[in-house]
MOPAC internal coordinates of N, CA, C and O (Angstrom, degrees):
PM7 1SCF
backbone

  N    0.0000 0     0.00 0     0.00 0    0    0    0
  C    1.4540 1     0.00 0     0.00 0    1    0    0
  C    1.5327 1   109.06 1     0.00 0    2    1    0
  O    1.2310 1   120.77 1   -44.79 1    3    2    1
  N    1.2456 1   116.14 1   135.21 1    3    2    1
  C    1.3242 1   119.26 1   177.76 1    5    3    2
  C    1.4333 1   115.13 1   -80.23 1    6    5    3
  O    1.2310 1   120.73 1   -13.23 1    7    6    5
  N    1.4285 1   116.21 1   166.77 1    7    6    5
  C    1.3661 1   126.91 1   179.43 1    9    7    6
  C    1.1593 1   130.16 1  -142.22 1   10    9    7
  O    1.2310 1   107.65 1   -63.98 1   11   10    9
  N    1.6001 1   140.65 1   116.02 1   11   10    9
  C    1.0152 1   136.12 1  -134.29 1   13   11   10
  C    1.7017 1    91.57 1  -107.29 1   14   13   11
  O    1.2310 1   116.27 1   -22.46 1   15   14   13
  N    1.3404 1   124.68 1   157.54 1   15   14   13
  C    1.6791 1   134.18 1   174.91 1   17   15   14
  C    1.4661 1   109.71 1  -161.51 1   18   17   15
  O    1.2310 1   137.98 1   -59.66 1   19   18   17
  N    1.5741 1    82.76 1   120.34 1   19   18   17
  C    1.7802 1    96.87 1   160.29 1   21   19   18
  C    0.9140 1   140.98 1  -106.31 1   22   21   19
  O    1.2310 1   112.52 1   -45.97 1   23   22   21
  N    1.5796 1   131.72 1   134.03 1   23   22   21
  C    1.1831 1   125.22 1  -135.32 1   25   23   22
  C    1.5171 1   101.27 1  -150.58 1   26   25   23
  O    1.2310 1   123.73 1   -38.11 1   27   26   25
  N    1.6831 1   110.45 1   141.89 1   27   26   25
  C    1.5363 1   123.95 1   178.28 1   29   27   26
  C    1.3813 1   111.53 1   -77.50 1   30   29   27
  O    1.2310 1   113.02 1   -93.49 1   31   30   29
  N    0.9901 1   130.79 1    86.51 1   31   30   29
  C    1.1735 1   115.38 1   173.56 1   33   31   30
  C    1.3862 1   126.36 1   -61.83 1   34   33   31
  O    1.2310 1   112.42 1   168.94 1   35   34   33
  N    1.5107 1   131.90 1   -11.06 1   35   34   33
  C    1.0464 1   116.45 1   157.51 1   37   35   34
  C    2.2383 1   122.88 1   -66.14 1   38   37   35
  O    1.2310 1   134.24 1   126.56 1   39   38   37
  N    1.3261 1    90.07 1   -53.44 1   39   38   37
  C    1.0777 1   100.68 1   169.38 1   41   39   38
  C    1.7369 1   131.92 1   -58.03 1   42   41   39
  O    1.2310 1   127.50 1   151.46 1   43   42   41
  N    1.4610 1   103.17 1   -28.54 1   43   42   41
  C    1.2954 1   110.64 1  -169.12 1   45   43   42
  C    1.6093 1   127.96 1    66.63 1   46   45   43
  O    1.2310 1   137.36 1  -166.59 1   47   46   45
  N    1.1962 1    83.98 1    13.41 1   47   46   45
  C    1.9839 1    98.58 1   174.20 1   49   47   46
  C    1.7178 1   119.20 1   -95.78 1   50   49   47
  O    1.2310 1   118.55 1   -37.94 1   51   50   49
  N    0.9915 1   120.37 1   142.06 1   51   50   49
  C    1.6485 1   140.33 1   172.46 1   53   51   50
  C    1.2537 1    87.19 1   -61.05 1   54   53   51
  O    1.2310 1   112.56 1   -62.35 1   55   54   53
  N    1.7152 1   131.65 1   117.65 1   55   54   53
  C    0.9014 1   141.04 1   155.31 1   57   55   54
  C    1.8945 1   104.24 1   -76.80 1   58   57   55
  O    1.2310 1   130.89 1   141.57 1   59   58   57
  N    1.2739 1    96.59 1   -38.43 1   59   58   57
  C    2.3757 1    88.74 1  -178.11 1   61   59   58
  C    1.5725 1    81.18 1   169.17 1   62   61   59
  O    1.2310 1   142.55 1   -26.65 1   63   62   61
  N    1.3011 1    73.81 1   153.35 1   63   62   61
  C    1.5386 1    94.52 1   170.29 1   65   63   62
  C    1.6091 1   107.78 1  -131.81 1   66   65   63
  O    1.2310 1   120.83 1   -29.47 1   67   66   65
  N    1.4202 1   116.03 1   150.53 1   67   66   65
  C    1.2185 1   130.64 1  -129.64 1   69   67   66
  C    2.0461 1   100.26 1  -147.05 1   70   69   67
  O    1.2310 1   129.15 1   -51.80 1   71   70   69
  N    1.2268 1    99.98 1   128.20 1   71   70   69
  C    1.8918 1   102.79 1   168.85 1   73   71   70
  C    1.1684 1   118.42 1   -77.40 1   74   73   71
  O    1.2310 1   119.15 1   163.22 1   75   74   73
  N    1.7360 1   119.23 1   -16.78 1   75   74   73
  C    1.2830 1    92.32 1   171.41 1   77   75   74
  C    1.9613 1    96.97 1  -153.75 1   78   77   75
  O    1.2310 1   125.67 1     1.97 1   79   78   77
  N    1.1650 1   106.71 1  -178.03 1   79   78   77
  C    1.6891 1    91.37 1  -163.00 1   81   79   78
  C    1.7569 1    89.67 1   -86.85 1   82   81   79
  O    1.2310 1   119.20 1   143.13 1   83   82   81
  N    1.3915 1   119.14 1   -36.87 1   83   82   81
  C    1.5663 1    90.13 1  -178.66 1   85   83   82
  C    2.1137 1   124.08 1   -59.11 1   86   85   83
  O    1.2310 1   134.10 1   166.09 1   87   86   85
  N    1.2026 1    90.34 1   -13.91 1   87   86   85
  C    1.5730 1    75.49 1   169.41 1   89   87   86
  C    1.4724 1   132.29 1   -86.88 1   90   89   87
  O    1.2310 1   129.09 1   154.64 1   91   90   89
  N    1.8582 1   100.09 1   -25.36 1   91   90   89
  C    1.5285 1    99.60 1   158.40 1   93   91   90
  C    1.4226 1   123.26 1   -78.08 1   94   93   91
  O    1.2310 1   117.34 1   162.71 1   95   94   93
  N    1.1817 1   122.67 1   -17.29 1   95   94   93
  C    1.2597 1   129.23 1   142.66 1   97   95   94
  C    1.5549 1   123.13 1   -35.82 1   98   97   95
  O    1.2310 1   106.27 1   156.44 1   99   98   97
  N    0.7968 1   143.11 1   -23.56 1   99   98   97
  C    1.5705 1   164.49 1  -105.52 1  101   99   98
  C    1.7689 1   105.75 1  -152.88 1  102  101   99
  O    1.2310 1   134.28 1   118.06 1  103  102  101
  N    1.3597 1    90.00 1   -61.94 1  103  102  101
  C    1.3855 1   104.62 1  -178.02 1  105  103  102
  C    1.8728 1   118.38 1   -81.72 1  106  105  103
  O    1.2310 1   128.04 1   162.34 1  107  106  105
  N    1.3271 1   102.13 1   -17.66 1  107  106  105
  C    1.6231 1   124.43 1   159.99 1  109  107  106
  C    1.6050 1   101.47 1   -53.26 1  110  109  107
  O    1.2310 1   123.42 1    99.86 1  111  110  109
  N    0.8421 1   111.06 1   -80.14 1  111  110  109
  C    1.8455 1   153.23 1   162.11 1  113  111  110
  C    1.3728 1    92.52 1    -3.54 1  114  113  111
  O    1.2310 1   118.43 1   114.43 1  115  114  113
  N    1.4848 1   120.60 1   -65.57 1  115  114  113
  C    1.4727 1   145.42 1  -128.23 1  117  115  114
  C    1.7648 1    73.81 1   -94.13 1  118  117  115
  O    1.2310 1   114.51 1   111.84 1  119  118  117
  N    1.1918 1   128.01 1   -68.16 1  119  118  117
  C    1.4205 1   150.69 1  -113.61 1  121  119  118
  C    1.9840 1    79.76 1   -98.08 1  122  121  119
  O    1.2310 1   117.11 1   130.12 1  123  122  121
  N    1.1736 1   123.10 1   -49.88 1  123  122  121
  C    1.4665 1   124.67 1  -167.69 1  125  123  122
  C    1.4074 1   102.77 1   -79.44 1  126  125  123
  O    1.2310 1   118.30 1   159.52 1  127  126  125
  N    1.4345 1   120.85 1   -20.48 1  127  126  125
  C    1.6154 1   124.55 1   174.53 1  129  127  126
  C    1.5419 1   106.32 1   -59.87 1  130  129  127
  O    1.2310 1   133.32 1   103.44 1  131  130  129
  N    1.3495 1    91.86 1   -76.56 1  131  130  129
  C    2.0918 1   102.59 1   163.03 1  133  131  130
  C    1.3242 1   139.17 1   -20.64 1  134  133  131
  O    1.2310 1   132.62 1   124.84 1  135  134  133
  N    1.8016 1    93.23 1   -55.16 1  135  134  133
  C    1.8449 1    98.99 1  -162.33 1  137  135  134
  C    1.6638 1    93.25 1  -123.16 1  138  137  135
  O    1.2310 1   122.33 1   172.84 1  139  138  137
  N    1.1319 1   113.14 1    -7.16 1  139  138  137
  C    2.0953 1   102.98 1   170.46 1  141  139  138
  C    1.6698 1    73.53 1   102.12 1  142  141  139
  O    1.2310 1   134.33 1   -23.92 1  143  142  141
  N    1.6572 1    89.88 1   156.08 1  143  142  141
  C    1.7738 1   109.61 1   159.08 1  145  143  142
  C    0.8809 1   121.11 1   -21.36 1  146  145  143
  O    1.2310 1   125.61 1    95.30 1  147  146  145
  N    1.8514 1   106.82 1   -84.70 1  147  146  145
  C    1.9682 1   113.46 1  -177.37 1  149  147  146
  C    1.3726 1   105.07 1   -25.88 1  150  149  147
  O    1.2310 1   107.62 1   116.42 1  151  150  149
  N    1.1134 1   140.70 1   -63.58 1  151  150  149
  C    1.5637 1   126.50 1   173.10 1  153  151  150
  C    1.6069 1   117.99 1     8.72 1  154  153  151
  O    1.2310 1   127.57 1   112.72 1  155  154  153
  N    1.1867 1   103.04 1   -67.28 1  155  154  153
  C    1.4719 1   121.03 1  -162.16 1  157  155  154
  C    1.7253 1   116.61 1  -102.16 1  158  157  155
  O    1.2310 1   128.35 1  -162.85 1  159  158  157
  N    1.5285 1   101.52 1    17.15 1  159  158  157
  C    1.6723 1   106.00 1   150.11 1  161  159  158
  C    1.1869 1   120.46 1   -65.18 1  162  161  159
  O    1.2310 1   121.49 1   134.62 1  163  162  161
  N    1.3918 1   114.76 1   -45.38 1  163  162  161
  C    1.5446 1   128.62 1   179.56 1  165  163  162
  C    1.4057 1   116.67 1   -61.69 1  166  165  163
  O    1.2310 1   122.72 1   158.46 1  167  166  165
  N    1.3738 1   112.39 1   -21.54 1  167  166  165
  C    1.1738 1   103.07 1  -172.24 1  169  167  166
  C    1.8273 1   126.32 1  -115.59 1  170  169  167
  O    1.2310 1   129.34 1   -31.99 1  171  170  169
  N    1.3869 1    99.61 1   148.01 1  171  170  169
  C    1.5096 1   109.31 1  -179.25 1  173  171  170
  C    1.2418 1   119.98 1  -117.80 1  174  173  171
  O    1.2310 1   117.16 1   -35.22 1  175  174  173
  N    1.4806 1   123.01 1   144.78 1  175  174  173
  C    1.5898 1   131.70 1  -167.81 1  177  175  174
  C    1.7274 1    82.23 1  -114.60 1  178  177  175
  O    1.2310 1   131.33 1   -45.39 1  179  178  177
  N    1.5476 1    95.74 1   134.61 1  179  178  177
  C    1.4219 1    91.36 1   163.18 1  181  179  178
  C    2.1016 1    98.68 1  -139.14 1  182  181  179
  O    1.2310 1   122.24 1     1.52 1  183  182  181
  N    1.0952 1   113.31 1  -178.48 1  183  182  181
  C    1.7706 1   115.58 1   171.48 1  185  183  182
  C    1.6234 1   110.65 1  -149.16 1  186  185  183
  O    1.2310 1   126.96 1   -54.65 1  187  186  185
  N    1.3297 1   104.23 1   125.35 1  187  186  185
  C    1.0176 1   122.97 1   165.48 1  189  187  186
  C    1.6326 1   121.47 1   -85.10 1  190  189  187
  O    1.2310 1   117.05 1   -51.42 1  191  190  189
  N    1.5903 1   123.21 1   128.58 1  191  190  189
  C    1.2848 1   126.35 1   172.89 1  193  191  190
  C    1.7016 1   115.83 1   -87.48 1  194  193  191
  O    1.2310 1   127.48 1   -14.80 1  195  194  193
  N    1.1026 1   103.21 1   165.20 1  195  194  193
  C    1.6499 1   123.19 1  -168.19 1  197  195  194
  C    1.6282 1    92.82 1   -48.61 1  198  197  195
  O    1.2310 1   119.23 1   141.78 1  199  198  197
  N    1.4502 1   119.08 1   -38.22 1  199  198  197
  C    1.7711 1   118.84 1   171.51 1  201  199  198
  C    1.4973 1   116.33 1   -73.72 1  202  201  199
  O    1.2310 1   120.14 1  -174.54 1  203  202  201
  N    1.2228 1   117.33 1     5.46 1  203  202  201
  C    1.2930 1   104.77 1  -170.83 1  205  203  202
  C    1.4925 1   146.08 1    73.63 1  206  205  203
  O    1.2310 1   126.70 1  -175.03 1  207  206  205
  N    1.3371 1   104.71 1     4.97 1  207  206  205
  C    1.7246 1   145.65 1   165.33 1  209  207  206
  C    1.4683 1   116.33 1   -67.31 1  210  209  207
  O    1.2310 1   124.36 1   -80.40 1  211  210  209
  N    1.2302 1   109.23 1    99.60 1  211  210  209
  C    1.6879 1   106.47 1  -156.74 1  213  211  210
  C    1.6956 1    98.13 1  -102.73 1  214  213  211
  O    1.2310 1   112.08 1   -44.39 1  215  214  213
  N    1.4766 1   132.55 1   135.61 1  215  214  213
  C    1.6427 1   142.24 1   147.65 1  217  215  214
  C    0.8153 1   108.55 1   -74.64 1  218  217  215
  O    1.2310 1   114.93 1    17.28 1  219  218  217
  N    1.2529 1   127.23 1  -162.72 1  219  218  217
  C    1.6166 1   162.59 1  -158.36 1  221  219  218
  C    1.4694 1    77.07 1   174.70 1  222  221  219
  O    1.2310 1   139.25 1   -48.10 1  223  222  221
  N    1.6647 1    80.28 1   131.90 1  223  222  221
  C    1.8755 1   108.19 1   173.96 1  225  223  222
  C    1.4255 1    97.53 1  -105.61 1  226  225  223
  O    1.2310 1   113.97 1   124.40 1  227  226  225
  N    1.8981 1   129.02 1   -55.60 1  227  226  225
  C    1.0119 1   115.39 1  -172.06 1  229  227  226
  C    1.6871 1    86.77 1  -170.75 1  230  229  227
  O    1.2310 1   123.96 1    -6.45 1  231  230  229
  N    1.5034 1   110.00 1   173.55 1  231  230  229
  C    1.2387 1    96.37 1  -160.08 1  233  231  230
  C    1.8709 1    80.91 1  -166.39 1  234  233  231
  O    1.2310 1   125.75 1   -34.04 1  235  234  233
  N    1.4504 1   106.55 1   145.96 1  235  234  233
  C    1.7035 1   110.12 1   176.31 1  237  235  234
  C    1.3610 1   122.08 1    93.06 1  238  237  235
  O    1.2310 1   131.75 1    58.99 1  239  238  237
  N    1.2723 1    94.93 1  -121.01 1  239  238  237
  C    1.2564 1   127.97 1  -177.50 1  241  239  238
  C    1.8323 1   109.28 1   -82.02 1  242  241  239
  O    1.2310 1   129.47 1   122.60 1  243  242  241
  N    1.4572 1    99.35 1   -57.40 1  243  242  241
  C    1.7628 1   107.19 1   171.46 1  245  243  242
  C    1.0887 1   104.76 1   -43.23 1  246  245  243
  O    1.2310 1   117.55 1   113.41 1  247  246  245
  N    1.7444 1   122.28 1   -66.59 1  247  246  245
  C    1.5043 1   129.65 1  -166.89 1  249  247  246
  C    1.2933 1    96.54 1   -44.26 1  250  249  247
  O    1.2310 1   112.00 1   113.49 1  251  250  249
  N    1.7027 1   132.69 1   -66.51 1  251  250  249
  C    1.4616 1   102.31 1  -172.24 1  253  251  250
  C    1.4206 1   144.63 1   -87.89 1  254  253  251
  O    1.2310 1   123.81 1  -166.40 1  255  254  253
  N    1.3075 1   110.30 1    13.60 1  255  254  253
  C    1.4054 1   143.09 1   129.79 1  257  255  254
  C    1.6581 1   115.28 1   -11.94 1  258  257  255
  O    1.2310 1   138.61 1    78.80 1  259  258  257
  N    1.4338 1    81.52 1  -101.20 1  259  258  257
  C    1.5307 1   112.91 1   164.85 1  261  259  258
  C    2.3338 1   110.84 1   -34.86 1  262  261  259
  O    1.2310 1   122.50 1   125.52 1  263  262  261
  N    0.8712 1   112.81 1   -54.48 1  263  262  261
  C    1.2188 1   118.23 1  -157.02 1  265  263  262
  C    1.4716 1    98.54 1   -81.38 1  266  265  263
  O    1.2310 1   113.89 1   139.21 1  267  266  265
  N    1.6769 1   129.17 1   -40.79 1  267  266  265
  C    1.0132 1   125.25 1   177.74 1  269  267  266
  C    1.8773 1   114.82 1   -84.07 1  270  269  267
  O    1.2310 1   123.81 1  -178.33 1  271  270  269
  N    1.2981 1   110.29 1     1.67 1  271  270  269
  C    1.2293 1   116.29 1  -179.85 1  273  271  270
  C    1.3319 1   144.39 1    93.21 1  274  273  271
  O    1.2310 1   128.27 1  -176.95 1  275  274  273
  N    1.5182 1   101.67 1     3.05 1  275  274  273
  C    1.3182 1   128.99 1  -156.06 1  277  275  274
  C    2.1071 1    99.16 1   -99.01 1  278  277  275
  O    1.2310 1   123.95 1   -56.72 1  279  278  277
  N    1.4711 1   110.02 1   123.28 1  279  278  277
  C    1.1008 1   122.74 1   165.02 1  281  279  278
  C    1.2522 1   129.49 1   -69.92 1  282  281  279
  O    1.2310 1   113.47 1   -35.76 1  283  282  281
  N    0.9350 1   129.96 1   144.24 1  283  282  281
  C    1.3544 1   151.81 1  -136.62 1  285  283  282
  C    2.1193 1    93.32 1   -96.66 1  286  285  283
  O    1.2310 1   122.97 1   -91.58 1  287  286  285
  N    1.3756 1   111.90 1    88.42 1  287  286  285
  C    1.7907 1   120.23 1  -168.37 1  289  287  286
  C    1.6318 1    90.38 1   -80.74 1  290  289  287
  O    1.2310 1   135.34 1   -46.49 1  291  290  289
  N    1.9787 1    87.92 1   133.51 1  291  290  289
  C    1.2265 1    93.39 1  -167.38 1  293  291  290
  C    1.8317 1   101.84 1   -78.42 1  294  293  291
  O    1.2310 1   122.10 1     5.07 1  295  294  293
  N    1.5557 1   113.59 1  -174.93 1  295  294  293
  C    1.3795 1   107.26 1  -157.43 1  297  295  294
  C    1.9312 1    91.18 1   -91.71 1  298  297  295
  O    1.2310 1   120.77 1   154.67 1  299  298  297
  N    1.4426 1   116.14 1   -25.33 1  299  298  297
  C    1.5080 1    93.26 1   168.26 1  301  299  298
  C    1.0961 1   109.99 1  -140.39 1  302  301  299
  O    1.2310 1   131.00 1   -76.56 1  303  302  301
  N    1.6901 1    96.38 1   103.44 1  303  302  301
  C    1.6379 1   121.91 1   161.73 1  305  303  302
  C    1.4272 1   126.88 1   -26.96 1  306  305  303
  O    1.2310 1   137.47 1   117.85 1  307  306  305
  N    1.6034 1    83.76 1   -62.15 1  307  306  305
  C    1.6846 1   101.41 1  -163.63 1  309  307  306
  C    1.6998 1   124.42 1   -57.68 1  310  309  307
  O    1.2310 1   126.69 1   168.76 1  311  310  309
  N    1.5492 1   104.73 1   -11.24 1  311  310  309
  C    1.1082 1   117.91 1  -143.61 1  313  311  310
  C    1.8216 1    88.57 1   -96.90 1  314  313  311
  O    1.2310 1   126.41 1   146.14 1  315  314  313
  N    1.7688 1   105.29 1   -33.86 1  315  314  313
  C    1.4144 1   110.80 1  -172.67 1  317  315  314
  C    1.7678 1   105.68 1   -84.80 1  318  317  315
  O    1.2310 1   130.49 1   171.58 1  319  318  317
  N    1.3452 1    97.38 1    -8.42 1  319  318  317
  C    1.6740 1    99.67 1  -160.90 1  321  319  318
  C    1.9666 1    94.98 1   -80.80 1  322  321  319
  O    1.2310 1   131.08 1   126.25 1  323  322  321
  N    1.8665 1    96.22 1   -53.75 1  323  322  321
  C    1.1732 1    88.98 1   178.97 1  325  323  322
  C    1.7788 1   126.25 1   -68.78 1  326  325  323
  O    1.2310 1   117.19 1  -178.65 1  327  326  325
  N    1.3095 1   122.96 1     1.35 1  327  326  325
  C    1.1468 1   123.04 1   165.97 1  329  327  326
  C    1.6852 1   128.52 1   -73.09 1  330  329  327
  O    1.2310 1   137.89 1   141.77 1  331  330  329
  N    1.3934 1    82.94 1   -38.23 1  331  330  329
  C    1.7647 1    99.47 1   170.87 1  333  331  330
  C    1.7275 1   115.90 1   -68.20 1  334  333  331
  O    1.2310 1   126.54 1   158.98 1  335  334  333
  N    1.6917 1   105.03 1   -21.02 1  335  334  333
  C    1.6712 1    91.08 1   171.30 1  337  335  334
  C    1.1980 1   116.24 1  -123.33 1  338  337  335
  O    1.2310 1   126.94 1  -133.75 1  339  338  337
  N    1.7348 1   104.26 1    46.25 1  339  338  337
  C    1.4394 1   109.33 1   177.87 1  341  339  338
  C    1.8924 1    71.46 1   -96.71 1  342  341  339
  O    1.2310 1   120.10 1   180.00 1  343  342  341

């Protein structure tokens, strides 16, 4: 079973560790409600597998991206917008 951990990267401290990424997701969420965005520059989501093989899912700016729900806007809008009202 995998395991999700968030982590300060300034600090280098285990902010929590988490069963699944939507709840550290959650707690991102929780944490940017509280302290504003910048909050979550510092911070990195990473997951460990049942081997012990650790990622980085996303980290910064992505992480609070990601946590507040917001998709990733491509860099030219305009280009898909005006296609849709041809």
């Amino acid at each position: 079973m995998a395991s999700y951990e968030l982590w300060n990267m300034a600090s280098s401290n285990l902010v929590g560790a988490f069963s699944s990424e939507g709840e550290a997701l959650s707690a991102v969420r929780e944490a940017i409600v509280r302290h504003g965005e910048s909050y979550a520059d510092a911070l990195a989501l990473g997951c460990e597998n049942s081997r012990g093989a650790s990622r980085v899912i996303a980290s910064g700016r992505e992480l609070a991206d990601r946590a507040m729900g917001r998709d990733a806007i491509p860099s030219d809008r305009s280009s898909t917008q005006n296609s849709r009202s041809a």
